[in-house]
N, C-alpha and C positions, 0 to 999 in steps of 0.2 A: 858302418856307414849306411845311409839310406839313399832310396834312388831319388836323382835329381829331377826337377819340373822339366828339363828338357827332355830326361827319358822320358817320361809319363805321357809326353806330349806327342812323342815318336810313338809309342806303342800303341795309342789313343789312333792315330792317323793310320797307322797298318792294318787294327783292325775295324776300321772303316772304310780301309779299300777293300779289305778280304771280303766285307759285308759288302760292299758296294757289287763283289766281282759277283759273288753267290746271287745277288738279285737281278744280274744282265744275265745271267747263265739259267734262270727260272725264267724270265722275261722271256728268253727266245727260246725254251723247253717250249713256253706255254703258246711260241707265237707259232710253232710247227706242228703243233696236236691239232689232230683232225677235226675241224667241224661236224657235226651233224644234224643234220633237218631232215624230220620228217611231217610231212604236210598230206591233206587228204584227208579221206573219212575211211579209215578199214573197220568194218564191224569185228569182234571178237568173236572168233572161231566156235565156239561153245552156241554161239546165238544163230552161226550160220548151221550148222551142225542142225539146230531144230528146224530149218525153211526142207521141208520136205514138197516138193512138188508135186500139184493135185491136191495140197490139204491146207494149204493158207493162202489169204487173200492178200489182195494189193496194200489194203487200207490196214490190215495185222502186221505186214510187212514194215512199214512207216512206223508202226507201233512200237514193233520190236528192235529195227537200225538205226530208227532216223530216216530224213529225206535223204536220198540219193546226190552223189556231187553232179550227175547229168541224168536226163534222160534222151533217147532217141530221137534224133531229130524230127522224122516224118514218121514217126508208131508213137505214142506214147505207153506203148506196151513192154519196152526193154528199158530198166533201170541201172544204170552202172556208178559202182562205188568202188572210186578210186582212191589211191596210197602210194607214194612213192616215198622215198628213203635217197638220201645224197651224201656225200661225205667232202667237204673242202678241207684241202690241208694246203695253209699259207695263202697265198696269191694264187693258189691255181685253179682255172677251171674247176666247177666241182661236179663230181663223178654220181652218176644214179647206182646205186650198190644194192635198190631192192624197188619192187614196182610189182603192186597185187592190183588188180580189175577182179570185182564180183560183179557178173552179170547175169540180171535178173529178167527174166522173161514171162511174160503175163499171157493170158488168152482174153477174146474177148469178152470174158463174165470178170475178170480179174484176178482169176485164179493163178498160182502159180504152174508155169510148165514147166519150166528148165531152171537152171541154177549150175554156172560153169565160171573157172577161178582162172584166170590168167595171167601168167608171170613174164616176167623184164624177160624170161628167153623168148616169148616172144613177139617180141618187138622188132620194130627195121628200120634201119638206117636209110634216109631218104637226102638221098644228093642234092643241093638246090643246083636250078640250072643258071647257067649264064648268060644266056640270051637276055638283048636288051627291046622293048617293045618299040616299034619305028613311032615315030608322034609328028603330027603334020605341023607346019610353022617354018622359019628360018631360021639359022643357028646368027645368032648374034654375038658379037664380040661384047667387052666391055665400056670402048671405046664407042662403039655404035649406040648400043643402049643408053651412053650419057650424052653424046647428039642427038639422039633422036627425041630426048624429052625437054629439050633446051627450046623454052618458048611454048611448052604444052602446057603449064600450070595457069599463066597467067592471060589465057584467051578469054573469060569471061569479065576479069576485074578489067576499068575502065580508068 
């Protein structure tokens, strides 16, 4: 004897939940893997490897990185090329997990002087503060603020 349309129909439906289950089980594999971004300009180590300082100019520099993600606010003689690295896993806050600063240092012919690489160790966490700044005026309720405009709109129409 062979099998009936209602087995066929059962075993159609099992393994359609078995697929259904393996594809909520990849869904939230995939919905827990970590993010990552990274943003910035780091030039490639090989390229910073030739800025020998004293022997290349500002305008070679440009040549060989690109323009710089800032320069110094009041010098225009310190260029800095920044990179950082984040990783988000889920809904959480996402984490800096790398952070390179190349900064370049110019003289005033535009020559190269210095050249120094600075990493996520040293960075520093900066508390903000809670103080709130005093501000002059009267604190008004809400109820105030809708008396006091009742009859302010319509003093010029006639």
């Amino acid at each position: 004897m062979g099998t009936s349309i209602l087995q066929v129909g059962q075993r159609a439906r099992r393994r359609f939940r078995a697929g259904l289950a393996v594809a909520g089980v990849l869904v939230l594999a995939a919905a827990c893997a970590p993010r990552i971004d990274t943003r910035g300009n780091l030039p490639d180590p090989e390229l910073l490897a030739d800025l020998r300082p004293g022997e290349i100019s500002r305008v070679e520099v440009e040549e060989l990185l690109g323009s710089p993600s800032t320069v110094a606010m009041f010098e225009n003689e310190t260029w800095f090329y920044v990179s950082e690295r984040t990783e988000t896993v889920a809904f959480m806050a996402p984490e800096v997990t790398e952070r390179k600063i190349i900064m370049l240092t110019f003289d005033d012919r535009g020559l190269l002087t210095e050249k120094e690489e600075i990493g996520l160790d040293a960075g520093k966490d900066v508390d903000p503060v809670d103080r709130e700044t005093p501000t002059a005026g009267n604190r008004l309720t809400i109820i105030d603020q809708l008396i006091g405009n009742l009859g302010r709109f319509n003093k010029g129409k006639k």
